[in-house]
C-alpha positions in Angstrom: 18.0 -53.3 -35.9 17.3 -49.5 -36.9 19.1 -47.2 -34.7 18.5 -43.3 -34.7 21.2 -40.3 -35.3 21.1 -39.5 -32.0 21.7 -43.2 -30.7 24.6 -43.1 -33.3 25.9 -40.2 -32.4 25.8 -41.4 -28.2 27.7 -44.1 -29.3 30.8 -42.5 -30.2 31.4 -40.7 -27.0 32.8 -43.7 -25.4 34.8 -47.6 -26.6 31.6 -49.8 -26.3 33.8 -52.7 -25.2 35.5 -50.7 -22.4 34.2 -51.5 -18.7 34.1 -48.0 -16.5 33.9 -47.3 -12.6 30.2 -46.8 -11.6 30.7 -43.0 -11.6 31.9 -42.5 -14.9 29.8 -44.9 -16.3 26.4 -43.1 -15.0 28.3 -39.4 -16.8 28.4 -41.2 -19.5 25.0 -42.7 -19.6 23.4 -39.1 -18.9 25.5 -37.8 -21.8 23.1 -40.0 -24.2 20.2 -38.8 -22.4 18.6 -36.9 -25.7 15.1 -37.3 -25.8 12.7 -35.0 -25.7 11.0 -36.5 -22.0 12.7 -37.5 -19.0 14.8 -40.6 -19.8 14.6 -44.3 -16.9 17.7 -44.8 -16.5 17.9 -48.8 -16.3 20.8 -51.1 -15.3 21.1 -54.7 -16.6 22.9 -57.3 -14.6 23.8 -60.4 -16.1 24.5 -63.2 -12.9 26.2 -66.3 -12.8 23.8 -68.6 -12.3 21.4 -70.8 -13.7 17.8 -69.6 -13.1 16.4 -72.9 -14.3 17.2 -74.3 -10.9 15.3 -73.1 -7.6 18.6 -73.5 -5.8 19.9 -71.2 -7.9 16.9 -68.2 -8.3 17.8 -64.6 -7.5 14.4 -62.5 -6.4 13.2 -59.8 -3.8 13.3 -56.4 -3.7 14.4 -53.1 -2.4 13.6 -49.3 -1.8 15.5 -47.2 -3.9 16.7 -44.2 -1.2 16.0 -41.6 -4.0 12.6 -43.5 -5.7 12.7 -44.3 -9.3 11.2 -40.8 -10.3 7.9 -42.7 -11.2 4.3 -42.6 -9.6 2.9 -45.7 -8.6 -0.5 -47.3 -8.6 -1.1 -49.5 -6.0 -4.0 -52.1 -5.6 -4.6 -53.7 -1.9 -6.0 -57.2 -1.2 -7.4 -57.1 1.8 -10.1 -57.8 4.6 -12.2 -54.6 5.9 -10.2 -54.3 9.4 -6.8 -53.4 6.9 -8.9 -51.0 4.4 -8.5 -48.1 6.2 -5.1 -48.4 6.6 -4.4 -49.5 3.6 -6.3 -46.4 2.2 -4.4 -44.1 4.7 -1.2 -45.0 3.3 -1.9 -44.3 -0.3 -3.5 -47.2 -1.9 -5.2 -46.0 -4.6 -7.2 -49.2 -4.8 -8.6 -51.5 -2.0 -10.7 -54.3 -1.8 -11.4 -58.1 -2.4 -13.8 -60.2 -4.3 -15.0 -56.8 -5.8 -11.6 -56.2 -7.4 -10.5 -59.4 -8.8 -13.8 -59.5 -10.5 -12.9 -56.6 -12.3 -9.7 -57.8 -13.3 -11.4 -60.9 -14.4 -14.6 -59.7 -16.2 -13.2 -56.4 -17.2 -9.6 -57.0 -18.4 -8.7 -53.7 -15.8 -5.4 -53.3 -15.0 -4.9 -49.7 -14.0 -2.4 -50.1 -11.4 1.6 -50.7 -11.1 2.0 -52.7 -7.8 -0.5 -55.3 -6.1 0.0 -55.6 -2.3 -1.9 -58.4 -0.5 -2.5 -59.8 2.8 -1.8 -63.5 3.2 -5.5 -63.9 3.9 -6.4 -63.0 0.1 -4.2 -65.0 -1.6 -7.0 -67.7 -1.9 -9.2 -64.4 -4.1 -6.0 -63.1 -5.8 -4.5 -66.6 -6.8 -7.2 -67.0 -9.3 -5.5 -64.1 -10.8 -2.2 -65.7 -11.6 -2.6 -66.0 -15.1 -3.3 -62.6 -15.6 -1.0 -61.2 -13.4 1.8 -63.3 -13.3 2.9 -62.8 -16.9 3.0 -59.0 -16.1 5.3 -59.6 -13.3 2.4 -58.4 -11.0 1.5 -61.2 -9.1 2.1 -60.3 -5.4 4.8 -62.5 -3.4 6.2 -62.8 0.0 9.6 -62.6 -1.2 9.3 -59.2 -3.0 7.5 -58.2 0.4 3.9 -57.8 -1.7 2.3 -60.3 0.5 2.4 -59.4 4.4 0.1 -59.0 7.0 1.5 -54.9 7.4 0.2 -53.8 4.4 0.6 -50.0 5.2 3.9 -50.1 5.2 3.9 -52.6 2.6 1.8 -49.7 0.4 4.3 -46.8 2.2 7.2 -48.8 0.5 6.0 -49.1 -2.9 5.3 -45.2 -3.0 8.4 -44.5 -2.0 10.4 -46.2 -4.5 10.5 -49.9 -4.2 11.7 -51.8 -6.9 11.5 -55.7 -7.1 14.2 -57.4 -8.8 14.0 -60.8 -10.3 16.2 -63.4 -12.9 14.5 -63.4 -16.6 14.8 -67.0 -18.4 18.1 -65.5 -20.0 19.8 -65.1 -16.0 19.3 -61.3 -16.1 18.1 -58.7 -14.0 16.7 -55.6 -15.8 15.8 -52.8 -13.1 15.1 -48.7 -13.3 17.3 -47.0 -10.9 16.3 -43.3 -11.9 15.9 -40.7 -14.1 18.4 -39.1 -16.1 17.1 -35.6 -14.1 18.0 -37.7 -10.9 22.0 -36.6 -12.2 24.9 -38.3 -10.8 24.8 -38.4 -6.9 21.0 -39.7 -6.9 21.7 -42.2 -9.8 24.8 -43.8 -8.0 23.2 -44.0 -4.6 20.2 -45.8 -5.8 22.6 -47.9 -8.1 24.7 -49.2 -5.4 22.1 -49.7 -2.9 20.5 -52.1 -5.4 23.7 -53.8 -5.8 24.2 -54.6 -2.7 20.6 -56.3 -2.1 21.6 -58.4 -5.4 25.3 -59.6 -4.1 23.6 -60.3 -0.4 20.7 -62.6 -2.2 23.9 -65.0 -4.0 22.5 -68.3 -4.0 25.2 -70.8 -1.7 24.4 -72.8 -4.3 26.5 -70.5 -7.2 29.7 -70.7 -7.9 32.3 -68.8 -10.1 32.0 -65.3 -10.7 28.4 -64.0 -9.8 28.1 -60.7 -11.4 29.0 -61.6 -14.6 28.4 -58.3 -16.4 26.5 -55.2 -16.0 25.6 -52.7 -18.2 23.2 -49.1 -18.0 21.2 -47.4 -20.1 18.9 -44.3 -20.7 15.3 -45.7 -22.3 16.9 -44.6 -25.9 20.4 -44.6 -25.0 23.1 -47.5 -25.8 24.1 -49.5 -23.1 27.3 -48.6 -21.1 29.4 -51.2 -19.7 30.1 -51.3 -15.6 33.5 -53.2 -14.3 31.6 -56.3 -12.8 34.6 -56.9 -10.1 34.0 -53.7 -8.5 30.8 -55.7 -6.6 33.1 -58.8 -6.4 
């Protein structure tokens, strides 16, 4: 794979095989923060477990207590008696029928988040192979299908990121941008953290964060000591 000068040049400011404390990890990580736009930081947590079992699946999701830096769009599924509310806490997109029509006929998909009460889900599950391969497909687990769908919308703008296993048992979230600096970056780091080592399976055993490594967008990845979230 073609790497750049300045990815290069980031990589020789630390040992790539040495494993850092969270705080020194995130210095580093801003220090390969080059580009010419405000770099996601993203961290990269490889779990002990075996996400082909549903005994075994990490999922669900948390608000970052500084945001992820990022606006989000957000698209509501609901009845007429939660539009309003919806609307009133910053859904830039609400309806029913109407909506997933569009999605369907149209191929539109200008929005970041869909929220839905459990009333839609009959409308909005004839959306799952459209939205389910973008990791968009609401759920009650990642808290993206409730009944309180203000707050539900109130979340989302305020930073709330959903984490989930990929086929490979990795969780790839943003936790930031690199203009967040230290103190934002580690707060938002450990407070997802903690929502990943409370949802360990009962059925994994071993070592459950197996490795755990961050990143700028153009950055190389910088290795975090997995024992200190033993």
């Amino acid at each position: 794979m073609f790497r750049g000068k300045k990815y290069k040049d980031s990589q020789k400011t630390f040992e790539r095989a040495s494993l850092h404390d969270v705080d020194e990890a995130i210095k580093l990580c801003l220090g390969t923060a080059k580009a010419k736009f405000d770099e996601t930081v993203e961290l990269h947590i490889r779990l002990g477990v075996d996400s082909r079992h549903a005994e075994q699946q990490v999922r669900g999701a948390v608000v970052l207590p500084n945001g992820t830096g990022k606006s989000v769009r957000v698209l509501v599924f609901c009845k007429e008696d939660k539009m309003e509310e919806a609307k009133a806490a910053g859904a830039e997109y609400v309806g029913g029928q109407d909506l997933m029509e569009k999605i369907q006929k149209e191929g539109w998909m200008d929005f970041d988040v869909v929220i839905a009460s459990p009333d839609m889900m009959g409308i909005v599950g004839r959306l799952g192979k459209v939205l389910g391969p973008r990791g968009l497909m609401p759920n009650p687990k990642a808290g993206t299908v409730t009944p309180d769908v203000g707050r539900a919308v109130a979340e989302a703008k305020a930073g709330k990121i959903e984490y989930r296993l990929d086929k490979t048992n990795i969780i790839h979230c943003p936790i930031g941008k690199a203009s967040f600096g230290t103190e934002k970056l580690q707060e938002n780091l450990s407070t997802l953290m903690d929502a990943i080592v409370k949802a360990k399976p009962s059925a994994a055993k071993g070592q459950y964060i197996k490795s755990c490594v961050i990143a700028t967008t153009m950055g190389p990845g910088i290795k975090i000591n997995p024992s200190r979230f033993a």
